[in-house]
C-alpha positions as CSV (number, residue, x, y, z in Angstrom):
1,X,314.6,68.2,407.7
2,X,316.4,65.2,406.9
3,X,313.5,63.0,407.8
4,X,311.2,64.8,406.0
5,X,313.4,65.0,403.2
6,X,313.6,60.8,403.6
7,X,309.8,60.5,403.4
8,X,309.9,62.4,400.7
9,X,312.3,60.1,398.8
10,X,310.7,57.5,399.7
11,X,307.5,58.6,398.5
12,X,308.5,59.3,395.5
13,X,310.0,55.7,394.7
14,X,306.8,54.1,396.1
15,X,305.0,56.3,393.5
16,X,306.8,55.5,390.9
17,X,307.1,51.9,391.2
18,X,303.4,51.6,390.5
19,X,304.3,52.1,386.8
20,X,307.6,50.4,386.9
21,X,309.1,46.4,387.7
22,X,310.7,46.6,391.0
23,X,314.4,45.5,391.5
24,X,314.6,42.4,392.4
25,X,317.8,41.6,394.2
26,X,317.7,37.8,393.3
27,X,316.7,38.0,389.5
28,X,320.2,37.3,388.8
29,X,320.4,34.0,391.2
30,X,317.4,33.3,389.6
31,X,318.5,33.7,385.6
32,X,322.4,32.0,386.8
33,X,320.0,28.5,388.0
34,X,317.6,29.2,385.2
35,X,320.5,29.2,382.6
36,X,322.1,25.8,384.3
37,X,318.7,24.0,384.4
38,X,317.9,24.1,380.5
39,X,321.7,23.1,379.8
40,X,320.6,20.0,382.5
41,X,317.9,19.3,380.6
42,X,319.2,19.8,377.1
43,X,322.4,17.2,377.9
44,X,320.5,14.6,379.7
45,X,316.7,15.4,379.7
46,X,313.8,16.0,382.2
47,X,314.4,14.4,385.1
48,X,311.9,12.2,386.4
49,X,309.3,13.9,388.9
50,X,310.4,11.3,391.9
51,X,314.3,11.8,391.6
52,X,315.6,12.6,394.9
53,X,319.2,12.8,393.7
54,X,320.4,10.5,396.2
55,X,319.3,12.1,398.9
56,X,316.0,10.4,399.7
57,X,315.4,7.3,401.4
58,X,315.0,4.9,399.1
59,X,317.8,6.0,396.6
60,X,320.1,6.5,399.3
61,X,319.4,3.1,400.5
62,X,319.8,1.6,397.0
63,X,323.2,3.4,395.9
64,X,325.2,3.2,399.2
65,X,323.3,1.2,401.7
66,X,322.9,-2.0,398.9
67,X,321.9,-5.4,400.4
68,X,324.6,-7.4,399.2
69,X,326.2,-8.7,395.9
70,X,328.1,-5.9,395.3
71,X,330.2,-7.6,392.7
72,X,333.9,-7.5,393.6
73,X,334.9,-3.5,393.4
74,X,336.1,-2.7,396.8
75,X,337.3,1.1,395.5
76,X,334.3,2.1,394.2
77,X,332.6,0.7,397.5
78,X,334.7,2.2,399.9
79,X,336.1,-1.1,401.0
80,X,340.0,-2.0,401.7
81,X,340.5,-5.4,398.9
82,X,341.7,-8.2,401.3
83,X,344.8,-10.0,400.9
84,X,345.7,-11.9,397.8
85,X,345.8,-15.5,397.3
86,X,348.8,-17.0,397.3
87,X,349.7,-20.5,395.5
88,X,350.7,-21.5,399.4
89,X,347.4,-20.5,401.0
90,X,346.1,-22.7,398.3
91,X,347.8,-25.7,398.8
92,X,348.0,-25.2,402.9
93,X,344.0,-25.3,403.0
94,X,343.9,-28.1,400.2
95,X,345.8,-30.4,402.3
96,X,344.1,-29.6,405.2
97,X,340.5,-30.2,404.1
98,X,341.9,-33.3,401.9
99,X,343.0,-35.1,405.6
100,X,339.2,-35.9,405.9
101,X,340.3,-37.3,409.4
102,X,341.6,-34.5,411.5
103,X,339.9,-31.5,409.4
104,X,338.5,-29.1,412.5
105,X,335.0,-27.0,411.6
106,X,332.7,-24.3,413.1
107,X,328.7,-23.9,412.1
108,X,329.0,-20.2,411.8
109,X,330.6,-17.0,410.6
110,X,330.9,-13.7,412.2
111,X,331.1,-11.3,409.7
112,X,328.7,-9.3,407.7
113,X,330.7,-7.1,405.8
114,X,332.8,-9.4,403.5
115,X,334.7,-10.4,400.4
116,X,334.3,-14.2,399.0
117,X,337.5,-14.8,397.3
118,X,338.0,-18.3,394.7
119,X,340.4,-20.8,396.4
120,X,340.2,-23.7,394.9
121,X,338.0,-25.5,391.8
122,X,338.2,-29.3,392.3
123,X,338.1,-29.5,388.2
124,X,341.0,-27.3,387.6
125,X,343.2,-26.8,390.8
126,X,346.3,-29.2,391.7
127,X,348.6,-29.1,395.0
128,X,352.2,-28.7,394.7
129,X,352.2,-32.6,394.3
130,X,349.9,-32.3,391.9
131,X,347.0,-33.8,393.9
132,X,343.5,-32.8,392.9
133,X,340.1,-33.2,394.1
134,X,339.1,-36.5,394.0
135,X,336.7,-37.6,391.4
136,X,333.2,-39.1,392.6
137,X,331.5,-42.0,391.3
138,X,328.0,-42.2,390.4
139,X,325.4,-45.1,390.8
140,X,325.6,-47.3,388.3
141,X,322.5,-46.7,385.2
142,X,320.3,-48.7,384.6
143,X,322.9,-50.9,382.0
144,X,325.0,-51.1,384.9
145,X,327.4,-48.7,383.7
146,X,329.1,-46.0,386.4
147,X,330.4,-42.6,385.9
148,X,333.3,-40.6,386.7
149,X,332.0,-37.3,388.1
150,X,334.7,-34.2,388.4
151,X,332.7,-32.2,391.2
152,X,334.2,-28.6,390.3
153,X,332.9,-29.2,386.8
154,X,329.3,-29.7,388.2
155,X,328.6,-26.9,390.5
156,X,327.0,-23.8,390.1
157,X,325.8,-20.6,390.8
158,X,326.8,-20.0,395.1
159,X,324.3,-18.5,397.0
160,X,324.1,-17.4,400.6
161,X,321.7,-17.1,403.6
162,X,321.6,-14.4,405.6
163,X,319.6,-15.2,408.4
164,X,317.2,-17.9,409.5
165,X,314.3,-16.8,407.4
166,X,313.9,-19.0,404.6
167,X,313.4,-16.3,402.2
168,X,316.7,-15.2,402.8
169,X,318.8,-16.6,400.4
170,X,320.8,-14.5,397.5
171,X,323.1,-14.9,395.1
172,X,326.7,-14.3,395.3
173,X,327.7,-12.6,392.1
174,X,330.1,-14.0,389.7
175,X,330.4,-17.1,391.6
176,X,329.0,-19.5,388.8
177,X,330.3,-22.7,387.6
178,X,332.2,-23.1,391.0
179,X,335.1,-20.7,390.3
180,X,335.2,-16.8,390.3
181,X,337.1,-15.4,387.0
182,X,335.5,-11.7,386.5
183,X,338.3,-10.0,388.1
184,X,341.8,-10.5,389.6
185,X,344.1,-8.4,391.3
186,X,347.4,-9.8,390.5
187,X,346.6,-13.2,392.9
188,X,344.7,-16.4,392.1
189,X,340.8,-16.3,391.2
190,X,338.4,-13.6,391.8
191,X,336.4,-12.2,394.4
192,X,332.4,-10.6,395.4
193,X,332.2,-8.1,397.9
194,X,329.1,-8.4,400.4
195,X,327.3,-5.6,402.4
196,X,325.2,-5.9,405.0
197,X,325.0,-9.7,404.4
198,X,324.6,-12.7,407.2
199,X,326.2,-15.6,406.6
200,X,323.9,-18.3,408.2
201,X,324.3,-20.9,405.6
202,X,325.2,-21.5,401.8
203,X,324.7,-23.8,398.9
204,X,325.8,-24.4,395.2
205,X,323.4,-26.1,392.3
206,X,324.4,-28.2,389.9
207,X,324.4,-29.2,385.8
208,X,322.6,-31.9,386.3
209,X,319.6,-31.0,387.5
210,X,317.9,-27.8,389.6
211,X,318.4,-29.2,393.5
212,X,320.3,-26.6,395.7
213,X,322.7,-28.9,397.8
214,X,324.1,-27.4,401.6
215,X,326.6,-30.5,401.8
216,X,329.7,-28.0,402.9
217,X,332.0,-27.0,406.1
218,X,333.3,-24.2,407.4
219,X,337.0,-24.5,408.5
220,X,338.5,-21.4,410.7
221,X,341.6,-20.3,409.0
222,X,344.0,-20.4,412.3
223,X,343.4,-24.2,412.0
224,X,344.8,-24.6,408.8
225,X,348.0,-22.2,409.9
226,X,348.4,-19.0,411.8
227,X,349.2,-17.2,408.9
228,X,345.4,-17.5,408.1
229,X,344.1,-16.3,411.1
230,X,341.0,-13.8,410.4
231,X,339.7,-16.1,407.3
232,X,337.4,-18.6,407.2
233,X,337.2,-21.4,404.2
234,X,333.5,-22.6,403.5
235,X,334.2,-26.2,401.6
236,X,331.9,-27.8,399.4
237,X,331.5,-31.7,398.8
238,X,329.5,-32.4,395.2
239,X,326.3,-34.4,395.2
240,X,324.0,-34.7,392.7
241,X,320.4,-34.2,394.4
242,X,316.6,-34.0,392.8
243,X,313.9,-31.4,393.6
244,X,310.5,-33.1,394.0
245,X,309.6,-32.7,390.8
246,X,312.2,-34.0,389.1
247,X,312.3,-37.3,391.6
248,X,308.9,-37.8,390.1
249,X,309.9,-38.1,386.4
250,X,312.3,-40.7,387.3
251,X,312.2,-44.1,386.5
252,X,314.3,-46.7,389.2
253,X,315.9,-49.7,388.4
254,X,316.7,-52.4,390.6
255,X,318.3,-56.0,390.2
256,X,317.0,-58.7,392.6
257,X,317.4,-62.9,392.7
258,X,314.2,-64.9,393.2
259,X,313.3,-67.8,394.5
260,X,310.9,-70.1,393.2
261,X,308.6,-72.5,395.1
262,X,310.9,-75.3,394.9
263,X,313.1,-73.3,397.0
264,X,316.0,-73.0,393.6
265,X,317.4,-69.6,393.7
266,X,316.7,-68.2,389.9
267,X,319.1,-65.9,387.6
268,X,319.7,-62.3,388.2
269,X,316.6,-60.4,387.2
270,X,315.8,-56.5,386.4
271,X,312.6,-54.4,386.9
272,X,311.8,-51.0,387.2
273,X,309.6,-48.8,389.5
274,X,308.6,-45.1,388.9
275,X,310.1,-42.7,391.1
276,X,313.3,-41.6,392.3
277,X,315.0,-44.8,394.9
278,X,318.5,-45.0,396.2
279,X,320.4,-47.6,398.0
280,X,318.6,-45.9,401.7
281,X,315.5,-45.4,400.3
282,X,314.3,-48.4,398.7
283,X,310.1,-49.1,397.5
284,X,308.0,-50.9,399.7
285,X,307.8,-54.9,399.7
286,X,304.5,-54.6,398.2
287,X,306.0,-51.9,395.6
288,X,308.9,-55.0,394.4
289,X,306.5,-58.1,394.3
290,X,303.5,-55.8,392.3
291,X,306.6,-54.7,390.3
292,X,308.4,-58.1,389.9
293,X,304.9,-59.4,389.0
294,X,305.8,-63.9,388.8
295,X,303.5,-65.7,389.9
296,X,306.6,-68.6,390.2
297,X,308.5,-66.7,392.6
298,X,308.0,-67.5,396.3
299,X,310.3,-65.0,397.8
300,X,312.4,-61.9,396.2
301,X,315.9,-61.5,397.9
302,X,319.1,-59.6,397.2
303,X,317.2,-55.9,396.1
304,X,319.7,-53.7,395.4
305,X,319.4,-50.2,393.3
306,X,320.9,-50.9,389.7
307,X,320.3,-47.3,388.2
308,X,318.1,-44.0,386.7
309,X,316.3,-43.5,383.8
310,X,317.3,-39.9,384.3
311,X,319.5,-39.7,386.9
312,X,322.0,-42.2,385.6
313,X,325.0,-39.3,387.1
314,X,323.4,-39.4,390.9
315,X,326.2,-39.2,393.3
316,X,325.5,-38.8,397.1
317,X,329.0,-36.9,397.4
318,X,332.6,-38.9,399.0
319,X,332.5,-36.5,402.6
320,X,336.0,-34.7,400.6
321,X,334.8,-31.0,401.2
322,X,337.2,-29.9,398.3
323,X,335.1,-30.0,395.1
324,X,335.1,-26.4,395.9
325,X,336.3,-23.8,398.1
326,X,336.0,-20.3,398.6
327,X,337.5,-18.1,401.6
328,X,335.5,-15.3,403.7
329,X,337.6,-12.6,405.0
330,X,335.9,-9.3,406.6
331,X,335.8,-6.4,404.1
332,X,337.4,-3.2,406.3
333,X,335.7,-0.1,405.4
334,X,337.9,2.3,404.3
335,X,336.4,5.4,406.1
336,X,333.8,5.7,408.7
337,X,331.7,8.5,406.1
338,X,328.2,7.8,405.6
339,X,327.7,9.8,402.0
340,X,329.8,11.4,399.4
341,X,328.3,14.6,397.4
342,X,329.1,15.8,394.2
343,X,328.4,19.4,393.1
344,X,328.5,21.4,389.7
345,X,329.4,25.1,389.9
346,X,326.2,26.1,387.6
347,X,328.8,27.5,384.5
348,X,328.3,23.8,382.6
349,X,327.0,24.4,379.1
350,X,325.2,22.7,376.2
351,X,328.8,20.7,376.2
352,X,327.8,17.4,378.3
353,X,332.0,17.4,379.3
354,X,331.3,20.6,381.2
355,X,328.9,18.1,383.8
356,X,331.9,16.6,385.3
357,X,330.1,17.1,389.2
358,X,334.1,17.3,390.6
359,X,333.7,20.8,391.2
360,X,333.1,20.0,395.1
361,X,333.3,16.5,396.0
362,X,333.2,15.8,399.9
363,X,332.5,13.4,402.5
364,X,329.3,13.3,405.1
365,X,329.7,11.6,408.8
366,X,326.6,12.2,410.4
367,X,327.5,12.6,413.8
368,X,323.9,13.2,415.7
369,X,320.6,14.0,414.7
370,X,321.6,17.7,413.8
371,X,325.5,17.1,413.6
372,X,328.0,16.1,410.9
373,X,331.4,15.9,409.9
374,X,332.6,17.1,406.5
375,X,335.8,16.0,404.7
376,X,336.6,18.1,401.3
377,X,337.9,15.6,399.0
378,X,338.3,17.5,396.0
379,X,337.7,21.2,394.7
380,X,337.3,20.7,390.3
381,X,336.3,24.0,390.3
382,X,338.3,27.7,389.9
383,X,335.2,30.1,391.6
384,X,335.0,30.4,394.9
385,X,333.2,27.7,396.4
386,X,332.0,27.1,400.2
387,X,330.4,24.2,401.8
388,X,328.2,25.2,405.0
389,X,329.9,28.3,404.7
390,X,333.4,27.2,404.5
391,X,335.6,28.4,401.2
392,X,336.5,24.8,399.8
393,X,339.8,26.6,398.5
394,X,341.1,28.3,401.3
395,X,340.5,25.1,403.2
396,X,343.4,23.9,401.7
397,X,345.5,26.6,401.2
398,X,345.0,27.2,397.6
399,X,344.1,29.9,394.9
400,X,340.5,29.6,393.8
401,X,342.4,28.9,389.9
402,X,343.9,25.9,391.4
403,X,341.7,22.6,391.2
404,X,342.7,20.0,393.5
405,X,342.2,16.3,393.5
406,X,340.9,15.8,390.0
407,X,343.7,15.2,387.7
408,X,343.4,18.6,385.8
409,X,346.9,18.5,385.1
410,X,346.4,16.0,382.7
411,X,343.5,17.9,381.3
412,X,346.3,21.3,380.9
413,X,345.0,23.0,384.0
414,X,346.8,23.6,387.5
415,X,346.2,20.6,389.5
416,X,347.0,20.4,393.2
417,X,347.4,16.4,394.6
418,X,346.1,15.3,398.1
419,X,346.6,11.8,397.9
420,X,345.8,10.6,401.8
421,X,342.7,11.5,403.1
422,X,344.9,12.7,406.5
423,X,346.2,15.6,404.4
424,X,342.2,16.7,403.7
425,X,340.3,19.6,405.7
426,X,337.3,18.3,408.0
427,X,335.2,20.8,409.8
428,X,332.5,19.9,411.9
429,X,328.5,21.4,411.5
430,X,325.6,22.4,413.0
431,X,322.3,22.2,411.0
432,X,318.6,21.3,411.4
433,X,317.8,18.3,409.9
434,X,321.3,17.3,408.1
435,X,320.7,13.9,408.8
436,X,317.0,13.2,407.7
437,X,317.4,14.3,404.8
438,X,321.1,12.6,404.1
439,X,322.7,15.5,403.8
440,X,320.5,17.3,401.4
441,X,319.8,20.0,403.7
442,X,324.3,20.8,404.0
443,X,324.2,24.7,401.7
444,X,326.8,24.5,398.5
445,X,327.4,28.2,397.3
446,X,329.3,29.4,394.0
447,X,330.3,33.4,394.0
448,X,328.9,34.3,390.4
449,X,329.5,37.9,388.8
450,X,326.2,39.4,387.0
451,X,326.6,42.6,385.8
452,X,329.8,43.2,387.7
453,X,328.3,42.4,390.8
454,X,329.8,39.2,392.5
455,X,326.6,37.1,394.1
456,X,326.8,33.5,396.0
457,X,324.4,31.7,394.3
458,X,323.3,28.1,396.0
459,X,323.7,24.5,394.5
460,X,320.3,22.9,394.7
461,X,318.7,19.2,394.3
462,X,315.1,19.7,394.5
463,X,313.0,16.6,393.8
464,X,312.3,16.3,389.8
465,X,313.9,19.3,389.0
466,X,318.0,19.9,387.4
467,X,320.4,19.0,390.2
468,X,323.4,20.9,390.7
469,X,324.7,18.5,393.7
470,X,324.0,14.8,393.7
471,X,324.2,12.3,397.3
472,X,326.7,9.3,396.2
473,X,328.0,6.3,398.2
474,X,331.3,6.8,400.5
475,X,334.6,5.6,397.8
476,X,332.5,6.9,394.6
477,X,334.9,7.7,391.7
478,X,334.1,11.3,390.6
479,X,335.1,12.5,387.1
480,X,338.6,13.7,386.5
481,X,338.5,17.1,385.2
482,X,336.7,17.4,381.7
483,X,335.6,13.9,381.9
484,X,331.4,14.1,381.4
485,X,329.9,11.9,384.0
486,X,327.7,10.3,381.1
487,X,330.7,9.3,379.6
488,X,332.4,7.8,382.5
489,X,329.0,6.1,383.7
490,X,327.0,5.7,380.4
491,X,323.7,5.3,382.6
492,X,323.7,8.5,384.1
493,X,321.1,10.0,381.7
494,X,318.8,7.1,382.2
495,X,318.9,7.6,385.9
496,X,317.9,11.4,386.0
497,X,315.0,9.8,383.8
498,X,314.5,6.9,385.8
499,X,315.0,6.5,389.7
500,X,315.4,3.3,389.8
501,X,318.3,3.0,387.3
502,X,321.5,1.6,388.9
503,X,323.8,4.0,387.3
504,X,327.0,3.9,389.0
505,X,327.5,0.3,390.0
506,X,328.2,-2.8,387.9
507,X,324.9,-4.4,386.0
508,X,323.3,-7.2,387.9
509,X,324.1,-10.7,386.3
């Protein structure tokens, strides 16, 4: 009776949902992600129909994975700042490199994660004795006048080779007119952080003209003192060189004594050849006499380089490497994670503060093909929340009206503090495919309430389409609470419209 009675029942609803919508259990999800993704779009647009959200390849290569010059933020990148310079780690390599006789160097450098750190500018910098750089002198010009070259006010722009390849030079950021002053951090000069960068050779240009000059050493820092053990000091000596083309706009000038068929020396002549000469690279015989063009003379002695047309300020450098000097010291990561995400509970509105993406914040450490280890580093938001299952809150011990790590306090809600990461939960996980797609594939859940019945609805970041969690590089500095994340990085909006925005990091020089 009771299965008949069932059948029955069940008829009955089959019949009449012909003529009526059937439930559908996940309308709610549905209108909850619906409701989210027109507030996304009506804040900060449509997103472009190739944003991956930091989670593809070529985004999460570009935002956490970046090929150098990386400016000098070491928070923002994850990256402990190494030590600062002291006026006595100034003069102690100074006088060092300045004893051109018993100055000990190495070709190479081992590190590829790095900070180059100002020491010293030849134009500005004096020892304790007040000692500078000494000045170079140039060739004298064609008038036989001479000048007085300051190296450290002549170089420019440092740039580094990362391998052998010839194609592998780049630009140190910030590093331009030999000194560093973008940033300090309570020590002397100013400092680039480099990634993923060789360090197979390096070079500076110069005011004068557009030659890219390699005339440097490299001094280990335990040779200077033992207090400078770890650093190495890559000095530069200035010289003025030519590229091709500008060799070929110069005009020489040389000075030379004749003598006449008689055998009677004559008076100290001038002529000129076009083309860049020096004192090692003098014309041809033929080059003088077609130059020198007197019939009276029988033989042309004494040549000696007089000056440029152009290049009046050539200077082949003194071989005193302290013109300019910068240290390399290894940049220590300061966690071994591989990718930060950011997640928004779906309840922002129209109000572009509400997108503050702190409601989850945690830390990725892929630890096999289908393994990783998660580190919660903040929970912004008060619904309950779990990451691969895990309730964020109860991870560390608090009510789900607590928010943790984000400085709500200061905002006038309850704030809970974790300031060292060893006081943050870490689970481990199991899930196909975590690490292809850089953690895309790791569930975020928020418990929502529609109609008075509670329902975990997932955080998503499909490809062109409103993200609710974002992929980030390790050391990212997430909103604090209330604080927009277009209004802490202004170029937020033009990223979800633009992939290839760089929206959290400093703008390229």
């Amino acid at each position: 009776m009771t299965g008949m009675a069932a059948l029955a029942i069940s008829a009955a609803f089959t019949s009449c949902s012909k003529d009526t919508d059937v439930y559908n259990s996940d309308q709610p999800k549905q209108d909850i992600q619906a409701t989210y993704e027109q507030n996304f779009i009506k804040v900060f647009g449509q997103p472009a129909a190739n944003q991956d959200w930091g989670f593809g390849s070529g985004a999460g290569t570009r935002t956490w994975n970046v090929n150098g010059n990386q400016w000098h933020d070491g928070v923002n990148y994850n990256y402990e700042y190494d030590a600062k310079v002291t006026t006595d780690e100034k003069n102690k390599v100074f006088n060092y490199v300045n004893d051109k006789n018993n100055v000990e160097t190495v070709n190479q450098i081992p590190y590829t994660e790095y900070w180059v750190t100002q020491i010293w500018n030849g134009n500005k910098d004096a020892n304790a004795t007040g000692a500078k750089a000494p000045a170079s002198i140039s060739y004298p010009n064609q008038n036989g006048a001479t000048t007085t070259i300051i190296g450290g006010a002549q170089m420019d722009k440092l740039e580094i080779k990362e391998t052998q390849s010839a194609d592998s030079w780049i630009h140190c950021n910030n590093f331009n007119g030999a000194d560093n002053n973008d940033w300090k951090e309570g020590g002397e000069g100013g400092r680039t952080l480099m990634t993923s960068s060789g360090t197979y050779s390096f070079r500076y240009t110069n005011s004068q003209s557009s030659y890219l000059s390699e005339k440097y050493i490299i001094v280990p820092g335990e040779k200077i003192d033992a207090s400078l053990a770890g650093f190495y000091y890559v000095c530069f000596d200035f010289e003025k060189g030519y590229t091709d083309a500008e060799k070929a706009q110069e005009t020489t000038y040389f000075t030379y004594v004749g003598v006449d068929n008689n055998g009677a020396e004559q008076a100290v002549q001038t002529f000129s050849i076009p083309g860049y000469y020096t004192s090692t690279n003098m014309p041809t015989d033929q080059q003088i006499k077609d130059a020198v063009n007197n019939p009276n003379y029988k033989e042309i002695k004494n040549v000696s380089v007089k000056g440029y047309l152009y290049g009046d300020k050539h200077c082949d450098g003194d071989d005193n490497y302290t013109d300019w000097i910068v240290r390399i010291s290894p940049a220590k990561v300061k966690s071994n994670y591989d990718i930060r995400i950011i997640g928004e509970d779906l309840s922002a509105g129209e109000d572009g503060n509400d997108f503050d993406f702190n409601d989850v914040v945690f830390d990725v450490k892929f630890t096999g093909d289908n393994t990783a280890k998660i580190c919660i580093v903040a929970a912004g938001g008060t619904l309950p929340l779990r990451v691969a299952g895990q309730e964020v809150h109860g991870l560390f011990h608090q009510d789900t009206n607590i928010m943790i790590n984000t400085n709500a306090a200061d905002a006038g809600y309850p704030n809970q503090a974790y300031e060292q990461r060893d006081n943050l939960p870490t689970f481990d996980i199991t899930l196909t495919g975590v690490k292809a797609a850089n953690g895309k594939n790791i569930k975020i859940e928020v418990e929502k309430e529609v109609n008075g019945v509670k329902q975990w609805v997932e955080l998503k970041a499909n490809d062109g389409e409103p993200a609710a969690k974002i992929g980030v590089k390790p050391g990212f500095d997430y909103c604090n609470e209330r604080q927009g994340i277009s209004s802490k990085y202004p170029r937020f909006t033009q990223w979800v419209q633009n992939v290839d925005v760089v929206w959290y990091e400093k703008d390229a020089e």
